[in-house]
Phi, psi and omega in degrees: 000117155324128179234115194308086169312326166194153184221157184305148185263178168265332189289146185191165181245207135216120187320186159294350191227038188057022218242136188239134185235116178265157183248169202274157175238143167286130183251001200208154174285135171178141188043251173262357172299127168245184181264153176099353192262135193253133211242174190324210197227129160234165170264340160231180167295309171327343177271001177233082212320130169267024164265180179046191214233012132335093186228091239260089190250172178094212173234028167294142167250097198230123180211194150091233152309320192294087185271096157292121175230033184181181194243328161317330188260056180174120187219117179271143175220124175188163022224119196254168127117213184264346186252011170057040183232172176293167164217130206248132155265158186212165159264122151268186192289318178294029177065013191245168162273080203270136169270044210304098182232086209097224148250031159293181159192127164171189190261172202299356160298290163355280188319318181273338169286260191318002167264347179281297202293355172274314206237033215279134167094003220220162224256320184250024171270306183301338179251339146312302208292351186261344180305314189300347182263328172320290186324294176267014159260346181284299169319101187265120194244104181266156171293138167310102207299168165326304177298330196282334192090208196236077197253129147282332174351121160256136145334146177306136182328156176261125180243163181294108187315000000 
């Protein structure tokens, strides 16, 4: 029997696109982690591998397609932009980088498009745009396990911050 690194709280938020994100608890010691230590906001368990040294901290959001399983497949950069808030890069299941920044969601191409056309020439163009190069040197976008499948799934359509 799998033995259960953390479990979802009653505390939760709810996101831009109405989708309630609970945050997690440590139930076990593992990497820098102690039990008890409460850790980001996910929307099911399935977004956070309980095995490994993965860990969803902060006021990270992670929901939708998006599994962590490594400590590598998730990076928060904050507090950036024009709303002075965090930004979540994330691995989805199709192996791309996906971006929670507000009330955006979509992949780091996406992202980088709608930050030139809002924030082109400006002071929060450059510090996205180096979160986005941070993002793809940090991320490790790996092959797609057995378990997971051939899954295409994309996160829910994108609207603009």
């Amino acid at each position: 029997m799998l033995v259960k690194k953390f479990e979802l709280t009653s505390d939760f938020v709810i996101n831009a696109f109405g989708v309630k994100l609970f945050r997690i608890k440590a139930l076990i010691a593992f990497r820098d982690v102690e039990p008890g230590r409460l850790g980001g906001y996910i929307e099911k368990e399935e977004n956070l591998d309980q095995d490994g040294d993965a860990w969803v901290a902060g006021n990270a959001w992670v929901s939708g397609d998006a599994r962590v399983k490594k400590p590598t497949h998730l990076l928060q950069v904050g507090a950036i932009g024009s709303r002075n808030d965090f930004t979540t890069f994330f691995r989805a299941k199709n192996n791309q980088i996906y971006v929670s920044c507000g009330c955006f969601l979509g992949n780091i191409d996406e992202f980088a498009a709608a930050v030139l056309k809002k924030h082109a020439g400006t002071k929060h163009e450059k510090a996205y745009m180096l979160a986005i190069e941070l993002a793809k040197a940090q991320i490790e976008l790996d092959a797609i396990e057995e378990e997971e499948g051939k899954s295409n799934a994309k996160p829910p359509e994108t609207t603009e911050d």
